[in-house]
C-alpha positions, 0 to 999 in steps of 0.5 A: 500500500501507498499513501498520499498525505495532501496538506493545505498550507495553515492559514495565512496573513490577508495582506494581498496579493503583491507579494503572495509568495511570501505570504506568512502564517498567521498565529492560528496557521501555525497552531492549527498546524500544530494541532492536525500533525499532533493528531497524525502523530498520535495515530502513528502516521509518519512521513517517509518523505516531504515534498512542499511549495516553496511559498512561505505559508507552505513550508512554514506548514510543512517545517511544523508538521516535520518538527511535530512528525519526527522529520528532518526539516533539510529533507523536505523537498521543495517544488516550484511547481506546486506553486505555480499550479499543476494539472491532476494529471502532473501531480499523478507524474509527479506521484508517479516519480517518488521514490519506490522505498517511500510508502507515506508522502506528505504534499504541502500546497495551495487551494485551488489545487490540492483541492482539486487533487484530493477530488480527483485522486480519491474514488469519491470526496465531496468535502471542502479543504479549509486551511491546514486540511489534511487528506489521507489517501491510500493506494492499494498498489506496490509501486507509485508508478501505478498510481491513477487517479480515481483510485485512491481511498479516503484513509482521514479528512483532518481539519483544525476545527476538529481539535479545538 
C-alpha cells in the first residue's frame, strides 16, 4: 500500500496579493498546524518523505508538521511547481516519480489545487479543504508508478476545527 498525505498550507496573513509568495502564517496557521500533525502523530502516521511549495505559508506548514512528525526539516523537498499550479494529471507524474522505498508522502500546497487533487485522486470526496486540511489517501498498489487517479481511498479528512 501507498499513501498520499495532501496538506493545505495553515492559514495565512490577508495582506494581498503583491507579494503572495511570501505570504506568512498567521498565529492560528501555525497552531492549527500544530494541532492536525499532533493528531497524525498520535495515530502513528509518519512521513517517509516531504515534498512542499516553496511559498512561505507552505513550508512554514510543512517545517511544523516535520518538527511535530519526527522529520528532518533539510529533507523536505521543495517544488516550484506546486506553486505555480499543476494539472491532476502532473501531480499523478509527479506521484508517479517518488521514490519506490517511500510508502507515506506528505504534499504541502495551495487551494485551488490540492483541492482539486484530493477530488480527483480519491474514488469519491465531496468535502471542502479549509486551511491546514489534511487528506489521507491510500493506494492499494506496490509501486507509485501505478498510481491513477480515481483510485485512491479516503484513509482521514483532518481539519483544525476538529481539535479545538
Amino acid at each position: 500500500m501507498k499513501r498520499v498525505v495532501i496538506v493545505r498550507h495553515g492559514k495565512a496573513v490577508p495582506y494581498g496579493y503583491d507579494d503572495d509568495f511570501n505570504r506568512d502564517l498567521q498565529p492560528r496557521g501555525k497552531s492549527d498546524a500544530g494541532l492536525v500533525s499532533s493528531e497524525l502523530k498520535r495515530r502513528n502516521v509518519k512521513p517517509d518523505f516531504m515534498i512542499s511549495s516553496p511559498a512561505k505559508r507552505a513550508l512554514k506548514t510543512a517545517r511544523i508538521f516535520a518538527d511535530n512528525l519526527d522529520y528532518k526539516r533539510a529533507d523536505i523537498r521543495e517544488v516550484p511547481d506546486i506553486y505555480d499550479g499543476l494539472t491532476t494529471r502532473e501531480f499523478v507524474e509527479l506521484i508517479n516519480d517518488l521514490p519506490e522505498e517511500s510508502e507515506t508522502v506528505f504534499f504541502f500546497g495551495h487551494n485551488p489545487g490540492f483541492h482539486y487533487f484530493a477530488t480527483n485522486l480519491l474514488k469519491y470526496f465531496r468535502n471542502d479543504m479549509p486551511t491546514t486540511s489534511t487528506v489521507g489517501i491510500d493506494f492499494d498498489v506496490n509501486n507509485w508508478k501505478d498510481i491513477e487517479a480515481r483510485t485512491g481511498d479516503l484513509a482521514f479528512h483532518l481539519v483544525p476545527r476538529m481539535f479545538k
